[in-house]
N, C-alpha and C positions, 0 to 999 in steps of 0.2 A: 381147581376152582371152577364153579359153574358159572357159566354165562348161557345169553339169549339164543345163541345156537343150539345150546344140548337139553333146551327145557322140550319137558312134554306138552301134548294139547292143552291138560288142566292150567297146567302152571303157566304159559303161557295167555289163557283165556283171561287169568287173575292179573296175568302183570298186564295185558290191554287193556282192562279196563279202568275206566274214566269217573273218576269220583268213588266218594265212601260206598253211597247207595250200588252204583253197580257195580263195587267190588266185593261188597258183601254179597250181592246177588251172585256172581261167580262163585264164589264159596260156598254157596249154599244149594248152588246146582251143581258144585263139583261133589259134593255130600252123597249126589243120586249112585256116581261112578264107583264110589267106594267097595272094593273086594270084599263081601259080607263073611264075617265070624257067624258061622250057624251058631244058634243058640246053645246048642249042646258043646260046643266048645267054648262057651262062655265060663268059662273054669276059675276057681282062685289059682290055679297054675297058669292059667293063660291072662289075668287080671295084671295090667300094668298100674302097679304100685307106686304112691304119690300123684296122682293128677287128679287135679279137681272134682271134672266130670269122669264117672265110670270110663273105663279104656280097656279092653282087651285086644292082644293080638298075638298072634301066632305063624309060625311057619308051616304052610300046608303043601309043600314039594322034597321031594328028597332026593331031588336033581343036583346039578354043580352051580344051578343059579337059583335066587332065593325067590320066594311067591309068599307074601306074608297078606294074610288078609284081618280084619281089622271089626271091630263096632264100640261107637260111644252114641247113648243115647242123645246127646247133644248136633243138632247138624252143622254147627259151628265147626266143632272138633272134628266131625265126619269127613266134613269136605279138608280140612286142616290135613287128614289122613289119608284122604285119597287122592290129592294133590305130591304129598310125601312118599304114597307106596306107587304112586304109579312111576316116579321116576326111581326110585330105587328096586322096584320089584324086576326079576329076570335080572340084577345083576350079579358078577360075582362076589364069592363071601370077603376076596381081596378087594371089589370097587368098591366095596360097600363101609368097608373098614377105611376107606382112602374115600369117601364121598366127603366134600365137605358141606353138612347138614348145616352149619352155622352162615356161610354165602348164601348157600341157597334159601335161607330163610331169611333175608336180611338182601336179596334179589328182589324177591316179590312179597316185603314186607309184612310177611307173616305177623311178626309183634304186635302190631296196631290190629289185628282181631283179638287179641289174646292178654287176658289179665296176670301179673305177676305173678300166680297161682299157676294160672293155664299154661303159662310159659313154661316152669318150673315142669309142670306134669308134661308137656311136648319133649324136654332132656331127656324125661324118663320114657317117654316113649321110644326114642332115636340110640336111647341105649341099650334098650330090649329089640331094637333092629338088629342092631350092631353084634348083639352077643345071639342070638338065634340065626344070625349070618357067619358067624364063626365057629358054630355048632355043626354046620353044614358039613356032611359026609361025602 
């Protein structure tokens, strides 16, 4: 279970902030941090399937801990993702299988940026984590 201690700077920036406006503002400067997907890995292999807005991501390490980096043309979703990968990325493909995605989204109330559509597409992004972290050699 995640709690206040084991959050990173992003995610921590978002859960201090104070009202809608600067919590979208957090979000939308955590978009800047995002680990960029070079365009040329912007692939229908690396295309995460069912989300709203475009999403790709990928595993770009083939160490024992994961570095996935990420792009959706939306900065909603961006900072969504770079909030997301900065606390899962460098972990093992076993924490990452035992993280639990659904607290930590539900910590720092990810839902309320996010339309039943986008929510929907976030699943599928956390389950294209989860299987390119189990993939892990």
């Amino acid at each position: 279970m995640t709690h206040s201690g084991e959050l990173k700077p992003l995610a921590l920036t978002l859960l201090d902030a104070q009202g809608w406006d600067n919590k979208m503002r957090a979000l939308v400067m955590a978009s800047k941090h995002l680990p960029m997907l070079e365009q040329g890995q912007r692939t229908e292999t690396n295309q995460v399937k069912g989300c709203d807005s475009d999403v790709w991501l990928d595993r770009v390490s083939d160490d024992t801990t994961g570095c996935f980096m990420a792009y959706s043309p939306s900065k909603v979703i961006r900072g969504v993702l770079a909030i997301i990968l900065e606390q899962t990325n460098n972990l093992s493909p076993e924490a990452v299988a035992t993280f639990d995605f659904d607290a930590f989204g539900d910590e720092l109330s990810l839902s309320r940026f996010l339309s039943q559509s986008r929510g929907n597409g976030l699943r599928q992004v956390i389950d294209r984590i989860k299987t390119l972290a189990s993939t892990q050699t």
